[in-house]
Residue frames as a rotation matrix with the C-alpha (Angstrom) as fourth column:
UNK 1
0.569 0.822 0.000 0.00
0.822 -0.569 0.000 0.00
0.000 0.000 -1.000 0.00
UNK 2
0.631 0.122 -0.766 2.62
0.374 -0.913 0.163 2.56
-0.680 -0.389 -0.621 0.64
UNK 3
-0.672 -0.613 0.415 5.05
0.413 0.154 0.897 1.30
-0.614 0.775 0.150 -2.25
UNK 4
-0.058 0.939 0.338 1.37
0.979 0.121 -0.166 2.24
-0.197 0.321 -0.926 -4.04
UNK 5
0.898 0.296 -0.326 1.11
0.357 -0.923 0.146 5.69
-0.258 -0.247 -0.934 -2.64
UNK 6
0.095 -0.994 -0.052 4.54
0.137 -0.039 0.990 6.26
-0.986 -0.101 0.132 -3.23
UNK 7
-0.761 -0.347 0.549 4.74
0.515 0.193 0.835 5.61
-0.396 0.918 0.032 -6.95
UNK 8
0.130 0.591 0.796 1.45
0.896 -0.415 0.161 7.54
0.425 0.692 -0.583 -7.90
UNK 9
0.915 0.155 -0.373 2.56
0.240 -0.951 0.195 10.60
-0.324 -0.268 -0.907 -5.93
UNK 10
-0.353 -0.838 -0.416 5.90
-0.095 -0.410 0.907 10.71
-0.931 0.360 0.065 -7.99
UNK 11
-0.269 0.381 0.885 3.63
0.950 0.258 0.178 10.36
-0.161 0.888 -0.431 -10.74
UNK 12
0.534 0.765 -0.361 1.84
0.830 -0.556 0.049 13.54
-0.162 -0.326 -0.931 -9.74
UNK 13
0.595 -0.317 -0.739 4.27
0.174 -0.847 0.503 15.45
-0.785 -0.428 -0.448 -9.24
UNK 14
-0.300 -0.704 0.643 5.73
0.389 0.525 0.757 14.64
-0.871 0.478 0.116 -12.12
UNK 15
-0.022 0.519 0.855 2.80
0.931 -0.301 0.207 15.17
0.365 0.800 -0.476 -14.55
UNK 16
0.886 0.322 -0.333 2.36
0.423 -0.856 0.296 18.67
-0.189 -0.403 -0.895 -12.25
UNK 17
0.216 -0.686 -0.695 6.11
-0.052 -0.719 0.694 19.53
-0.975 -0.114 -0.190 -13.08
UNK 18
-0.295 0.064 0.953 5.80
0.918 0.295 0.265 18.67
-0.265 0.953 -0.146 -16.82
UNK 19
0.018 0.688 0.725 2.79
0.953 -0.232 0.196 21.14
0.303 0.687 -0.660 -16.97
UNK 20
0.789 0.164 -0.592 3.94
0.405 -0.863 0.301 23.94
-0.462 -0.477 -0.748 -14.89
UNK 21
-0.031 -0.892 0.450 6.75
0.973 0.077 0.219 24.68
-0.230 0.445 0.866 -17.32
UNK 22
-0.109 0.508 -0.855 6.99
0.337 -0.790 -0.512 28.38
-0.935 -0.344 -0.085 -18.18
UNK 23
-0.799 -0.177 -0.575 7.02
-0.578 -0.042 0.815 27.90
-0.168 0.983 -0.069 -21.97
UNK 24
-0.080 0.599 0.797 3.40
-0.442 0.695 -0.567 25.88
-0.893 -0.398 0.209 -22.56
UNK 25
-0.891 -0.366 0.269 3.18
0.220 0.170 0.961 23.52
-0.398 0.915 -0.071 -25.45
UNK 26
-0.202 0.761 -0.617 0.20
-0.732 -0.535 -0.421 24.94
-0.650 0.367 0.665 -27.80
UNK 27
-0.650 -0.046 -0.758 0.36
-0.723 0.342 0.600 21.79
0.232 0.939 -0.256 -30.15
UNK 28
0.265 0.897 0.354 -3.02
-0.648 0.438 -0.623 19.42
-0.714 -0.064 0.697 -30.56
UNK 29
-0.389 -0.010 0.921 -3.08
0.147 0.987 0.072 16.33
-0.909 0.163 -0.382 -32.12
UNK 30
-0.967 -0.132 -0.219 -3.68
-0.220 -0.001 0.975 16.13
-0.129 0.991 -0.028 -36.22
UNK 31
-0.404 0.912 -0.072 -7.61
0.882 0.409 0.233 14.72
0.242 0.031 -0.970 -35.42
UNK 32
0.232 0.906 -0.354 -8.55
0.933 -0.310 -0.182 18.06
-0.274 -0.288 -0.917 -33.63
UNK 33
-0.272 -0.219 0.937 -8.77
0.788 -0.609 0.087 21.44
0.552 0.762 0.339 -34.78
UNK 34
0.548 0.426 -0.720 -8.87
0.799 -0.522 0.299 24.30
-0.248 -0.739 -0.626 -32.58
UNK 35
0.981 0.052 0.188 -8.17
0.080 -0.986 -0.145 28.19
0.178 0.157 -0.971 -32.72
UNK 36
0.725 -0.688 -0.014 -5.10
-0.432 -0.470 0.770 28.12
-0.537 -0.553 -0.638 -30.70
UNK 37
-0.235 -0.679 0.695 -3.14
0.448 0.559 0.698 25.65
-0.863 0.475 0.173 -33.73
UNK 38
0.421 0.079 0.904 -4.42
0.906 -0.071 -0.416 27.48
0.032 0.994 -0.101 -36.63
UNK 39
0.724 -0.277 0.632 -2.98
0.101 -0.864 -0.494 31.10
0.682 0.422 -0.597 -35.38
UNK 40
-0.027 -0.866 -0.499 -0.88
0.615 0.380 -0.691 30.13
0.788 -0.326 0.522 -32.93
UNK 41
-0.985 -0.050 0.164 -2.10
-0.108 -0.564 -0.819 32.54
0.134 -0.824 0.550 -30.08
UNK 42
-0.604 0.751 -0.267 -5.14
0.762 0.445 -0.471 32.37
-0.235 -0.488 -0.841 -27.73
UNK 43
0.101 0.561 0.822 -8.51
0.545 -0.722 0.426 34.40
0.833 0.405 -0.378 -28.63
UNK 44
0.004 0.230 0.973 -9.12
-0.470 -0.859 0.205 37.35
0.883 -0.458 0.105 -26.19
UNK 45
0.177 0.429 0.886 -10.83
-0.853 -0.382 0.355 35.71
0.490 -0.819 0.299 -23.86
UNK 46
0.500 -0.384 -0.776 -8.92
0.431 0.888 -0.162 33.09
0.751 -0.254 0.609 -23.17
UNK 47
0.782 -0.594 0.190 -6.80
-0.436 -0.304 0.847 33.34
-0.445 -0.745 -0.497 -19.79
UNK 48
-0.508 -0.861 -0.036 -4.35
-0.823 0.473 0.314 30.51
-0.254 0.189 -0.949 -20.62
UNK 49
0.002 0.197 -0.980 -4.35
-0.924 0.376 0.074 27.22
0.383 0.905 0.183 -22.21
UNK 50
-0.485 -0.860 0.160 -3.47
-0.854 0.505 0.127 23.78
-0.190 -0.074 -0.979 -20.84
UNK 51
-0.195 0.395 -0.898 -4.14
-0.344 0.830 0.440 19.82
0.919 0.394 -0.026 -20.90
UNK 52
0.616 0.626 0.479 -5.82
-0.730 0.224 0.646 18.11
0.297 -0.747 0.595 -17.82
UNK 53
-0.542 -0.715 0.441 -3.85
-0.831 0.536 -0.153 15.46
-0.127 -0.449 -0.885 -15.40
UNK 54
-0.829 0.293 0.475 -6.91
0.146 0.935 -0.322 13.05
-0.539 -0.197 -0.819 -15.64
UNK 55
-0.767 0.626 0.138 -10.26
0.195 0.023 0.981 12.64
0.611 0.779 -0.140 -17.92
UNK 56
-0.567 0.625 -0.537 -13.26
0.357 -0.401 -0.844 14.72
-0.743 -0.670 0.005 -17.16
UNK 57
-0.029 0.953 0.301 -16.49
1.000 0.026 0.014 16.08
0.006 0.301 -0.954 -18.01
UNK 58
-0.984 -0.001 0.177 -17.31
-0.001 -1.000 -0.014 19.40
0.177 -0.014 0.984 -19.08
UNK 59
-0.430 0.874 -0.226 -20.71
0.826 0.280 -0.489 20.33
-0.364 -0.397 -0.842 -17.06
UNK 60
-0.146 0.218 0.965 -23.34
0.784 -0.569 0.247 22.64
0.603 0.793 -0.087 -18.10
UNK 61
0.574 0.065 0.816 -23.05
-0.251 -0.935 0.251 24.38
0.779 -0.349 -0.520 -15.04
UNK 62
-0.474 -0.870 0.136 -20.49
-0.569 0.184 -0.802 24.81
0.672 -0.457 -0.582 -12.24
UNK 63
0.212 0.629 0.748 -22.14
-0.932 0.360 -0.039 21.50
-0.294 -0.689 0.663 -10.37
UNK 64
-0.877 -0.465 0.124 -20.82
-0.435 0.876 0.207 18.35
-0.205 0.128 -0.970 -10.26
UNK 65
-0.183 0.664 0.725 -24.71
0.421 0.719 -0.553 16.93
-0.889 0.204 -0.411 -10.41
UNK 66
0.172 0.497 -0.851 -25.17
-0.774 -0.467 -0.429 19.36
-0.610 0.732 0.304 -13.73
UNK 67
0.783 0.293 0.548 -25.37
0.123 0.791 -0.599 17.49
-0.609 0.537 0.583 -16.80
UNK 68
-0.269 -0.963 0.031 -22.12
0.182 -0.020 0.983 16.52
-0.946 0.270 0.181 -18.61
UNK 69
0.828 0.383 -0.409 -21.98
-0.363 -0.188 -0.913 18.21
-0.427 0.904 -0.016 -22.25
UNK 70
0.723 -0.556 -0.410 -18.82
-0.465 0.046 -0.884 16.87
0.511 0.830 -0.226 -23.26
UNK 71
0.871 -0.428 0.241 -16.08
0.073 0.598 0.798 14.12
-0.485 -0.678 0.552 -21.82
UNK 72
0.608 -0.791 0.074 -12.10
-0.649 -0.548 -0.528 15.21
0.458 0.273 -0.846 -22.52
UNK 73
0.939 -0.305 -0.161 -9.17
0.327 0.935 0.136 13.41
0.109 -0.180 0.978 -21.92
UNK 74
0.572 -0.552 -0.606 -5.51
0.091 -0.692 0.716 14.69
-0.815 -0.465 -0.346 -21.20
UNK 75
-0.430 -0.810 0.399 -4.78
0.724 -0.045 0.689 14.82
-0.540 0.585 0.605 -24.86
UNK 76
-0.076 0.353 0.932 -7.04
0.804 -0.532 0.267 17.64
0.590 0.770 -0.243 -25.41
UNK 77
-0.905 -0.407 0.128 -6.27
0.359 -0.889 -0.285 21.42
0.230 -0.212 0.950 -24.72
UNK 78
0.204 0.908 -0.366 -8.60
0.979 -0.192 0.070 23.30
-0.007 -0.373 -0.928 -22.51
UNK 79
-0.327 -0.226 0.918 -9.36
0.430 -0.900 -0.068 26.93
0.841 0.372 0.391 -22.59
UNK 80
-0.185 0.365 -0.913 -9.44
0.973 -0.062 -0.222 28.59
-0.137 -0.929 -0.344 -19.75
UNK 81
-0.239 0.138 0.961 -12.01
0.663 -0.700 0.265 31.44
0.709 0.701 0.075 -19.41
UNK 82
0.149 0.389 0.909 -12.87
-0.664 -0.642 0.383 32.46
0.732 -0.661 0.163 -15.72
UNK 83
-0.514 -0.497 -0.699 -11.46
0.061 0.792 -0.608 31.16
0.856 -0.355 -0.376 -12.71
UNK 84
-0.612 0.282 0.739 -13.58
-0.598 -0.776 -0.200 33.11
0.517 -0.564 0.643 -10.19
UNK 85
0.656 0.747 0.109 -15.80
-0.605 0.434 0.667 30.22
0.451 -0.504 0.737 -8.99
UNK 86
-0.020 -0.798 0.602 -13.94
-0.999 -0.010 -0.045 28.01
0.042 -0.602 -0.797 -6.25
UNK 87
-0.178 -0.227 0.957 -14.23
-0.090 0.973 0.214 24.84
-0.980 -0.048 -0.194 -7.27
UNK 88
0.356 0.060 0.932 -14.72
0.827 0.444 -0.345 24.90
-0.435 0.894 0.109 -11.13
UNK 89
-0.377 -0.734 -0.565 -13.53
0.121 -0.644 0.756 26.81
-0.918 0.217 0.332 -14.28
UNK 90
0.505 0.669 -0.545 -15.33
-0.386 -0.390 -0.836 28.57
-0.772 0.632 0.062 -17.05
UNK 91
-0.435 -0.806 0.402 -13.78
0.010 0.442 0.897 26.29
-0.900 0.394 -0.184 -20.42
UNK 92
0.397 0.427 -0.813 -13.43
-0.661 -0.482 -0.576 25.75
-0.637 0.765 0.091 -23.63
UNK 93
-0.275 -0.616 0.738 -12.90
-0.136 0.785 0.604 22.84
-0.952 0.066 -0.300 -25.47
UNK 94
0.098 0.235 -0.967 -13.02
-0.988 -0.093 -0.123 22.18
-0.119 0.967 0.224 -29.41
UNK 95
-0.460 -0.041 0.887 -13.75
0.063 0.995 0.079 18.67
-0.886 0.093 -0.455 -30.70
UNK 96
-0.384 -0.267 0.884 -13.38
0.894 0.130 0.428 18.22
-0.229 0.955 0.189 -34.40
UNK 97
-0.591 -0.166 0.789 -15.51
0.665 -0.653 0.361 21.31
0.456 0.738 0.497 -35.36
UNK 98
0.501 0.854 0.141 -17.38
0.340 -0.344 0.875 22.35
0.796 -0.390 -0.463 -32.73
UNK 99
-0.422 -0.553 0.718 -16.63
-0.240 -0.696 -0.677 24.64
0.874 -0.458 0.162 -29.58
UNK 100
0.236 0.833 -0.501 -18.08
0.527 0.323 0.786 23.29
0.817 -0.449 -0.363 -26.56
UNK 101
-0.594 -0.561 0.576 -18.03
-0.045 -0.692 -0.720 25.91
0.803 -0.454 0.386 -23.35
UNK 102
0.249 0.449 -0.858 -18.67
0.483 0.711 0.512 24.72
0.840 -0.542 -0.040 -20.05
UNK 103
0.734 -0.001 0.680 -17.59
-0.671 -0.159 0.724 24.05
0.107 -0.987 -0.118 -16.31
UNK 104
0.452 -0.528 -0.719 -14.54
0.265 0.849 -0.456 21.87
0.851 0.016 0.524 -15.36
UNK 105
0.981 0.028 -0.190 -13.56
0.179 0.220 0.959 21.06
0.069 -0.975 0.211 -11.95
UNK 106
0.344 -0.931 0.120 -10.00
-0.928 -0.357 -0.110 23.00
0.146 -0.074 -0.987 -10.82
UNK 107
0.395 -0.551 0.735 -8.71
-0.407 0.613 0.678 19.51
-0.824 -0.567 0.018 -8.84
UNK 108
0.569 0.320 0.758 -7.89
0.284 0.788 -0.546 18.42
-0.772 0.526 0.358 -12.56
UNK 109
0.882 -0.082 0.464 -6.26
0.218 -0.804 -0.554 21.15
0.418 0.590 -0.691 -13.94
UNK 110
-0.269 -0.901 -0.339 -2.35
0.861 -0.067 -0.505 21.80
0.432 -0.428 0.794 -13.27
UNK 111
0.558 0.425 -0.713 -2.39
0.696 -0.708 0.122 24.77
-0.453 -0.564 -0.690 -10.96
C-alpha cells in the first residue's frame, strides 16, 4: 500500500512539473482542430491554455450533479475562461468542429 502511494505521488508530481513549465506547449493532435493551432495565439478571452492530469467532463453548469456536455481526456487542450468560482472553471474545449463551453472542476487542472 505505501510502495502504491509512493509511486502515484511521484507520478503527480511529475505530470504537475511537466505542466507547470513556463514555456506551454500549444500543439493538438492532427484529429482536432482548434483556434489556438491554426494562429498560434489564444482568442481574447482566453486566460491561458493547458491539458488536464486526468479525464473529465465538461458540465453545463459549475455542479458536479449538472449534466455533462462533453467528456475530454488529457490529450485535449482546454481553454481557460474564468477562474472566479472556487471549485470549477469557465472552459473551452473544441472537438473536431465544434466549440463546446462549459464548467470543469479545478482539482484536474495543473495549478
Amino acid at each position: 500500500m505505501k510502495t502504491t502511494l509512493t509511486v502515484c505521488m511521484l507520478a503527480l508530481f511529475a505530470s504537475l512539473a511537466a505542466c507547470n513549465s513556463e514555456q506551454r506547449s500549444m500543439e493538438v493532435d492532427g484529429s482536432e482542430a482548434t483556434v489556438a493551432s491554426e494562429t498560434g495565439e489564444l482568442p481574447a478571452d482566453v486566460l491561458y491554455a493547458t491539458r488536464p492530469l486526468m479525464g473529465g467532463e465538461i458540465y453545463k453548469t459549475a455542479s458536479f450533479q449538472a449534466s455533462s456536455l462533453l467528456h475530454f481526456d488529457t490529450t485535449q487542450l482546454i481553454q481557460v475562461l474564468d477562474t472566479s468560482d472556487v471549485m470549477f472553471v469557465k472552459a473551452r474545449v473544441h472537438r473536431d468542429t465544434t466549440a463546446y463551453t462549459g464548467f470543469v472542476s479545478k482539482a484536474i487542472l495543473p495549478e
